[in-house]
C-alpha positions in Angstrom: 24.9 -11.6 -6.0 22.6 -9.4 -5.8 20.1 -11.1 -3.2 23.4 -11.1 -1.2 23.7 -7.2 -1.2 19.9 -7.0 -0.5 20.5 -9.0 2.7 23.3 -7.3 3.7 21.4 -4.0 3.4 18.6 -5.5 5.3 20.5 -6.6 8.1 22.6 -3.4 8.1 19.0 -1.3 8.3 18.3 -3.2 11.9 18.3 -0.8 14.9 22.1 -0.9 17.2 21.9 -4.3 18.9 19.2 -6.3 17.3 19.4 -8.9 15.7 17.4 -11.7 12.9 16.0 -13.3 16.0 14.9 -9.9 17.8 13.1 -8.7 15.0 11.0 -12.2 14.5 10.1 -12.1 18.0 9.3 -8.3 17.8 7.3 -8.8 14.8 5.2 -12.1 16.7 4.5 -9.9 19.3 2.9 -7.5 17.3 1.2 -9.8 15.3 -0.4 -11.4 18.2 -1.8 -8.3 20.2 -3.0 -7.2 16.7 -4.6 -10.7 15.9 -6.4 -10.6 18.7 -8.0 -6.6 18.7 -9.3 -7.8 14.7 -10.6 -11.1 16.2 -13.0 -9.0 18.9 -13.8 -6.3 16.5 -15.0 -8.7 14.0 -16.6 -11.1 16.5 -19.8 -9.4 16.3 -20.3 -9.5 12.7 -22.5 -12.7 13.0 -23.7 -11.9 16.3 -25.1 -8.4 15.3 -29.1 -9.4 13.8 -29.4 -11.9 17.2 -28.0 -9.1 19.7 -30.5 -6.7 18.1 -33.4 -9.4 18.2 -32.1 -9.8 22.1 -32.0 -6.6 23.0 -34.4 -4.6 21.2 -32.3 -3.0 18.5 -33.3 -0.9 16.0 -31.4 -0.3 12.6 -29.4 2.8 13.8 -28.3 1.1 16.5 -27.7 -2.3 14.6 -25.2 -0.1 12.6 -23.7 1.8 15.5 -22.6 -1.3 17.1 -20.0 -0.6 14.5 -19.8 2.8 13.9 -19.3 3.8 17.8 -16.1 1.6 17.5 -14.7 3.1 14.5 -15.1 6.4 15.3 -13.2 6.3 18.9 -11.0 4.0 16.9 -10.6 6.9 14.1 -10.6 10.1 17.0 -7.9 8.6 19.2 -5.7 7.2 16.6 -3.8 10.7 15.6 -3.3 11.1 19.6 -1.6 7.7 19.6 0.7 8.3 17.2 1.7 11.3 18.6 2.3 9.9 21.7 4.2 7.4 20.3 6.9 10.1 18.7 6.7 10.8 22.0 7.4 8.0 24.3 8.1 4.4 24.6 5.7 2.5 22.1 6.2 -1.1 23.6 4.8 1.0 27.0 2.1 2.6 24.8 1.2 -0.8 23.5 0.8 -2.6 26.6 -1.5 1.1 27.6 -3.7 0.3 24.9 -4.1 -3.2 25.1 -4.9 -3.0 28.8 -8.1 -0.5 27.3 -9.3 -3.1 25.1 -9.1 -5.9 27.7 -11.3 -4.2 29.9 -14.2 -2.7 27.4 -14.5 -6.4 26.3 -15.9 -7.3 29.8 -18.1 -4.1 29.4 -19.4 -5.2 26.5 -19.6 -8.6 27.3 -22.1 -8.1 30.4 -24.1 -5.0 28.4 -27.6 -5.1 29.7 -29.1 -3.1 26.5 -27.9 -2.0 23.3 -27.0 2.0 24.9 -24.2 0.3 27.4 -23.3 -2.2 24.2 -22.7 0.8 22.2 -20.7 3.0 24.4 -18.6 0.1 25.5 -17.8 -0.7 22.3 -16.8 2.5 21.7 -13.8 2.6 24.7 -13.3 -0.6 23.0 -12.9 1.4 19.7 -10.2 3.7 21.8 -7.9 0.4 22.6 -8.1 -0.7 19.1 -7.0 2.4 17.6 -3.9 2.4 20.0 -3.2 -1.2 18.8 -3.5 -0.4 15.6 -1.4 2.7 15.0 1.4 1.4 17.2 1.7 -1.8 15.4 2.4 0.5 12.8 4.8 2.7 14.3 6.8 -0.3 15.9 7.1 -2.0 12.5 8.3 1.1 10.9 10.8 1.8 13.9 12.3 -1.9 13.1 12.5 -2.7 9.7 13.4 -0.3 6.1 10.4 0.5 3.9 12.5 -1.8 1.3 12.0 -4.8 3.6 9.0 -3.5 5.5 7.3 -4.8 2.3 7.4 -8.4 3.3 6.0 -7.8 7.2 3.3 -5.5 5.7 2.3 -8.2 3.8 2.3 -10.5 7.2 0.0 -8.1 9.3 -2.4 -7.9 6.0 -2.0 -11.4 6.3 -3.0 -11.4 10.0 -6.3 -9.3 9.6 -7.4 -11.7 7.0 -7.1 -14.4 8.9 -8.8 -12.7 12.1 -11.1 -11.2 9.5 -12.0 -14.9 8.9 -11.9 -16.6 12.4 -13.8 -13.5 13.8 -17.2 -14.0 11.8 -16.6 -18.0 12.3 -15.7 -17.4 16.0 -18.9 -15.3 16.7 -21.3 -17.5 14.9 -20.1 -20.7 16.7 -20.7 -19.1 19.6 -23.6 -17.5 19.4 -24.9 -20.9 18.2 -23.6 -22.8 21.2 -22.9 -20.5 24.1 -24.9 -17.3 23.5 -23.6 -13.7 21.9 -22.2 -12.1 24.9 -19.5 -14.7 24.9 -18.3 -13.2 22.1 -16.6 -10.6 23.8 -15.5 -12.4 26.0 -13.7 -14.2 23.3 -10.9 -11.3 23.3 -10.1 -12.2 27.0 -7.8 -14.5 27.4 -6.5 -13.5 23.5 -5.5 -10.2 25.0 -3.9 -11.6 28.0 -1.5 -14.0 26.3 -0.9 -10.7 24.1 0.5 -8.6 27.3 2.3 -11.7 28.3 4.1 -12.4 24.7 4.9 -8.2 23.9 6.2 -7.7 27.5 8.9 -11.1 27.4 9.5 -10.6 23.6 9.3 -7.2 22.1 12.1 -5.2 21.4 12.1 -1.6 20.2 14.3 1.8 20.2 12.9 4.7 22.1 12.6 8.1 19.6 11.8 10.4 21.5 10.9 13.8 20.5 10.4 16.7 22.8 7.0 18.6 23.5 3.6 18.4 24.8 0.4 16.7 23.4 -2.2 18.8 22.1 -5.2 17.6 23.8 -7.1 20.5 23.0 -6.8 19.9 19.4 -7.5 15.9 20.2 -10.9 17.1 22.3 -11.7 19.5 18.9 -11.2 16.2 16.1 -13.1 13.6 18.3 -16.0 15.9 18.6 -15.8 17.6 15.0 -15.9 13.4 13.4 -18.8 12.8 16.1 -20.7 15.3 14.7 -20.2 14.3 11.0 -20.8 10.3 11.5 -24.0 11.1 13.4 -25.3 13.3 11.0 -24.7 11.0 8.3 -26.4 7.9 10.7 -29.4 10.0 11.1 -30.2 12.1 8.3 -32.7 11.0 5.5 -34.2 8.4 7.6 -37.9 8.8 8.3 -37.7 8.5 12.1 -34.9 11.3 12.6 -34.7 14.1 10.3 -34.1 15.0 6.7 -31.2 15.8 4.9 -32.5 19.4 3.9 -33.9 20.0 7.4 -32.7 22.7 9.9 -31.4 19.5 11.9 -28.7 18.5 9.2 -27.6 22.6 8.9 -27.0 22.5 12.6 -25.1 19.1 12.8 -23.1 20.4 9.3 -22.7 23.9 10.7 -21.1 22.6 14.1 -18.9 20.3 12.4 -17.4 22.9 10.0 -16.7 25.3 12.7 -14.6 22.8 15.1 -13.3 21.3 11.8 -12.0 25.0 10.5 -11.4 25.4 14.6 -9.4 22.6 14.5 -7.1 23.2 11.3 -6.0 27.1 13.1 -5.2 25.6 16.5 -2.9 22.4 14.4 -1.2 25.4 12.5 -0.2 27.3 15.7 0.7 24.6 18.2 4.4 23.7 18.7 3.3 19.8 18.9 0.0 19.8 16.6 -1.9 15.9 16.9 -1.9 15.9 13.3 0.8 17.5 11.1 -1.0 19.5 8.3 1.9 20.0 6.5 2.5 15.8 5.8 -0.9 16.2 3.8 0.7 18.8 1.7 2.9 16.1 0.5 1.1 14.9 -3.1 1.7 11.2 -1.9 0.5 11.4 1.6 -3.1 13.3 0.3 -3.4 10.9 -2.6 -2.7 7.6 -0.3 -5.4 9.6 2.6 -8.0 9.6 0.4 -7.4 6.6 -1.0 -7.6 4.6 2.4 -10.6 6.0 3.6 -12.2 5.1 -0.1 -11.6 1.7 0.2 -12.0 1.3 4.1 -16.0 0.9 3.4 -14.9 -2.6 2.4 -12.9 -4.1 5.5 -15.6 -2.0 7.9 -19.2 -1.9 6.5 -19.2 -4.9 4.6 -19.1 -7.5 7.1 -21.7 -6.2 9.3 -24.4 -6.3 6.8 -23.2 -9.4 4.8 -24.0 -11.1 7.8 -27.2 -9.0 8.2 -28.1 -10.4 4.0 -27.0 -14.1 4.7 -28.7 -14.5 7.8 -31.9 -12.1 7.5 -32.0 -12.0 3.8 -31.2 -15.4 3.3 -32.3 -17.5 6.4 -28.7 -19.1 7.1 -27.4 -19.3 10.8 -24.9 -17.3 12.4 -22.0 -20.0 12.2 -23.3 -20.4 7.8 -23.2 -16.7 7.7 -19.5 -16.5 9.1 -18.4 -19.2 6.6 -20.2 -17.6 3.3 -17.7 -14.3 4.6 -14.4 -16.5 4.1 -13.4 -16.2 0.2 -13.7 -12.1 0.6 -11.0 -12.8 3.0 -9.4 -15.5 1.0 -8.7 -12.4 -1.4 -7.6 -10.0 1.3 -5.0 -13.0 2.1 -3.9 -13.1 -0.7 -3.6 -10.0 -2.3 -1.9 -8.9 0.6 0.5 -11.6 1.3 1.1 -11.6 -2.9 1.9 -7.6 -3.6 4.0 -7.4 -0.3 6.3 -10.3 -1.2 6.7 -8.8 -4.9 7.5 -5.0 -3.3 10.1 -6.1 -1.4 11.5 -8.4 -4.1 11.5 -5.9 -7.0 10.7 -2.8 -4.9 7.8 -1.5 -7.3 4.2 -0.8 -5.7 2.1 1.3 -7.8 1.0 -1.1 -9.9 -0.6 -3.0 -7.4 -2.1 -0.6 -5.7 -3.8 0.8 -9.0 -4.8 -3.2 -10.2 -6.5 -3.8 -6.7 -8.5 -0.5 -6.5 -10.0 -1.5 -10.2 -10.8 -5.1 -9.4 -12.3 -4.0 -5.7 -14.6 -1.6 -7.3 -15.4 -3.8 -10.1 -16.7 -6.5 -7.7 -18.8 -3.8 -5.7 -20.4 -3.1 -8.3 -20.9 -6.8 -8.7 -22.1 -7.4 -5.3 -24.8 -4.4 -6.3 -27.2 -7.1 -8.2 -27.5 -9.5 -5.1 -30.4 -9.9 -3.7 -32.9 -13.0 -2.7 -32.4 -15.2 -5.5 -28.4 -14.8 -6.3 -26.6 -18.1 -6.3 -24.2 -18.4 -3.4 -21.5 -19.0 -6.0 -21.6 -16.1 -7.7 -22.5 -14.2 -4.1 -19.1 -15.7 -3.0 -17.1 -15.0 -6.1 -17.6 -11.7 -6.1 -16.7 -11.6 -2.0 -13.6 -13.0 -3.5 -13.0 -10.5 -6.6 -13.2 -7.4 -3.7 -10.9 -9.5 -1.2 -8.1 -9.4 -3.9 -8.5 -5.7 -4.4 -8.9 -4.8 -1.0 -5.8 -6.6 0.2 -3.6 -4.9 -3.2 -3.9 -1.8 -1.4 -4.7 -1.4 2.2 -1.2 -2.0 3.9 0.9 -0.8 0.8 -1.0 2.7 1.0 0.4 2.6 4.7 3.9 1.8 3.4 4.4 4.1 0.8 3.6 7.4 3.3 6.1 5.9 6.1 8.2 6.3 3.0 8.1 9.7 2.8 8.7 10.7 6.5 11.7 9.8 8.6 11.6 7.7 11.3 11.0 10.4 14.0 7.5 10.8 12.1 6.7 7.6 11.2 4.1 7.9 14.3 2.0 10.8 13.4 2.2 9.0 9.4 0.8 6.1 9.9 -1.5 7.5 12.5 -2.9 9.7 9.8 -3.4 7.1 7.5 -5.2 5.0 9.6 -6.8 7.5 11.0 -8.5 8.4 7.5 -8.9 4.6 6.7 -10.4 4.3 10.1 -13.1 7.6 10.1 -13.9 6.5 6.1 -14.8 3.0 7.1 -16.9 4.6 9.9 -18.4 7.7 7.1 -19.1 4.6 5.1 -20.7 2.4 7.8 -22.9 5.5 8.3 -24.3 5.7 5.1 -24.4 2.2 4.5 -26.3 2.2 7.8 -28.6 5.0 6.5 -28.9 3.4 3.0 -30.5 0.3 4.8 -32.7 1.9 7.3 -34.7 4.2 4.5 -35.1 0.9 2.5 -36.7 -1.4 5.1 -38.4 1.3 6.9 -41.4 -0.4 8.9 -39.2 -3.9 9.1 -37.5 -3.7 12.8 -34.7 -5.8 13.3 -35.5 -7.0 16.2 -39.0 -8.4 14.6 -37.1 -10.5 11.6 -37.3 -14.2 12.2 -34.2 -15.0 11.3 -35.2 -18.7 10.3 -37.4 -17.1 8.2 -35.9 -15.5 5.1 -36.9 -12.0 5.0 -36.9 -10.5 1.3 -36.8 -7.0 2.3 -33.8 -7.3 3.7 -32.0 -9.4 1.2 -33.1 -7.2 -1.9 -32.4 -3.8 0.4 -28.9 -5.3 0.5 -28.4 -4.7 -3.4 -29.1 -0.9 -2.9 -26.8 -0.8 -0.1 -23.9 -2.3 -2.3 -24.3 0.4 -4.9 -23.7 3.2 -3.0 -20.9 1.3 -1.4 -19.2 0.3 -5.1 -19.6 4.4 -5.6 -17.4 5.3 -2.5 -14.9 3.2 -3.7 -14.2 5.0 -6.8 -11.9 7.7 -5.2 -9.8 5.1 -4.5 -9.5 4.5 -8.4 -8.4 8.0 -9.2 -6.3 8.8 -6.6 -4.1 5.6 -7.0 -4.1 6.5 -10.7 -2.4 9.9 -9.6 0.2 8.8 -6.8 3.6 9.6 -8.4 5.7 6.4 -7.9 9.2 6.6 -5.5 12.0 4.5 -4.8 11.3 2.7 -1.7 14.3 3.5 1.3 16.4 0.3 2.1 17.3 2.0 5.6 15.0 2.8 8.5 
């Protein structure tokens, strides 16, 4: 009787005029446009050490491959969610999709790694459109009680392109070269606009106002600032991080930053809303996500740099020793979501995973030449399961807490800290690895070859990443628990 009620509160939650069948087409067409942005941003995972060897990489830039993407990805994500309180996000959607289809030709043809790199940062600009939007779409369609279930589903989506994306780029670097990698994304991104323009369904919110694109210009420039100073300092060939370099970079960053927070506070239609962070819940889940985004963002990049450099395995090998921290991420996403939405409790999974991921960090911190694969991979496996307890039920617990007029600038903010700490933590990871195999270039390695520099500098690198997750274990700890809404 009472699964009955539960259904009928379900369907009663649906927007004027949709209907079961709508909503699973609405929720394919998200799936797929999003399926296919995580396929091309983890693509080049495996391809990264033989891109570098190709063209003439150094570590920095081996890392900024990356970065570069997350941090347009991070910068542009509050703007899109603003503009999707704003206007129609099926329109917005198709916007940002469009972005991403063209950088992946840029990037595709790059002729060095400077054209690579600022391609994949427009690329980064697409993705974070995608990204936020799905969110904002799901939350537009389905209750927070339900929305449980299809989190669950689009965790469930980025582990599997998590998996195929690593897989995807080693097969092809093996057989048809790296730059098809990109490519890749293509034709994934066109059957996208096709699928969302015949299928998707969603209301228009509108509320009124202008977008702040001063205060848009001011956060993309401010997190620049920050992720190149923590890319640069402390390695030998840049500057130190007590040099008059690092006060500069520090000094400019705080300025726009404090800039930044005074123009927010005064505009009728700020990009991000200062007071949602107010909210105990929404600061607690902020700081959280960008604790634990080090794990879906720096750690594929350089465990295919340890299995393929560190260990001599091919790119293809590489992308299938990734697959059980993915397994986990499957798993513990597709697991907690289905048991929110059943019994409609979520703090206890979020508090679980955020032990267990940083648990297995710490783990992962005694790899290094001579670690057996099978305890390399059951580790991967331990941090998949925590990562996956957490990442989209942090998103789902902040749409809680706004109304459905907001639910754009939310989850915009939430991604757009899980976004910016995956790129921090890229940085530094980045950084970490560059100081400890100074003199080794990347480009030199023979990859056939295993080098032990690399795979013993990959130990040190997973320390400092097991220490940025442990935010995430306080601030989970301190999240007062609420009743999940059962209406939009």
């Amino acid at each position: 009787m009472q699964l009955k009620s539960r259904s009928r509160a379900a369907q009663g939650s649906l927007p004027d005029g949709m209907t079961r069948r709508d909503l699973g087409w609405a929720i394919a067409g998200i799936l797929a446009v999003f399926f296919a942005a995580m396929v091309s941003m983890n693509v080049v995972v495996t391809a990264l050490p033989v891109i570098s060897q190709e063209l003439g990489g150094t570590q920095i830039q081996y890392s900024w491959v990356v970065t570069a993407t997350l941090l347009a990805n991070a910068s542009s994500t509050p703007v899109w969610g603003k503009l999707a309180d704003m206007m129609s996000k099926k329109v917005l959607f198709q916007v940002a999709n469009v972005i991403f289809f063209l950088s992946s030709l840029g990037a595709g043809f790059a002729p060095n790694m400077e054209t690579l790199i600022a391609a994949r940062f427009v690329q980064g600009v697409g993705l974070g459109g995608l990204g936020a939007l799905a969110m904002a779409i799901m939350a537009s369609i389905v209750s927070p009680r339900e929305r449980g279930k299809y989190a669950g589903y689009i965790g469930a989506c980025l582990a599997s392109a998590t998996a195929l994306g690593p897989l995807i780029g080693g097969i092809t670097v093996d057989t048809l070269g790296w730059r098809w990698c990109f490519f890749v994304g293509v034709p994934l991104s066109v059957f996208a606009m096709i699928m969302v323009a015949r299928t998707l369904r969603v209301p228009v919110i509108r509320s009124p106002g202008r977008i702040d694109y001063f205060g848009a210009l001011l956060l993309v420039i401010a997190s620049g600032l920050l992720l190149i100073w923590l890319s640069f300092a402390g390695t030998p060939e840049f500057f130190a991080w007590l040099s008059w370099q690092s006060a500069g970079f520090l000094t400019a960053a705080l300025v726009l930053l404090s800039v930044f927070v005074l123009v927010e506070s005064k505009v009728h239609n700020p990009i991000i809303q200062l007071r949602m962070l107010i909210d105990r819940t929404t600061f607690l889940a902020a700081v959280s996500s960008a604790s634990i985004a080090v794990c879906l963002f720096g750690m594929p990049a350089f465990l295919g740099q340890y299995f393929q450099i560190g260990r001599g395995l091919s790119p293809t090998e590489s992308g299938l020793m990734i697959l059980p921290l993915v397994l986990g991420n499957l798993i513990g996403s597709l697991v907690t979501g289905r048991l929110i939405t059943r019994y409609g409790r979520w703090k206890v999974y979020i508090v679980f995973g955020s032990f267990i991921m940083s648990s297995g960090m710490f783990a992962l911190a005694t790899v290094g030449q001579g670690t057996p694969y099978p305890l390399v991979l059951t580790y991967l496996l331990v941090v998949g399961l925590g990562f996956g307890s957490q990442m989209q039920n942090l998103m789902l617990i902040v749409q809680n807490t706004v109304s459905v007029t907001r639910v754009g600038q939310a989850s915009a903010l939430i991604a757009f800290f899980r976004v910016f700490g995956g790129a921090a933590g890229t940085s530094i990871l980045g950084s970490v690895m560059a100081l400890q195999v100074v003199g080794v270039s990347v480009a030199e390695v023979n990859v056939s070859a295993p080098s032990p520099v690399y795979a013993d500098a990959t130990g040190t690198m997973f320390l400092v990443a097991a220490c940025l997750t442990l935010p995430a274990v306080i601030t989970n700890l301190l999240i007062k628990e609420t009743a999940l809404r059962t209406t939009i």
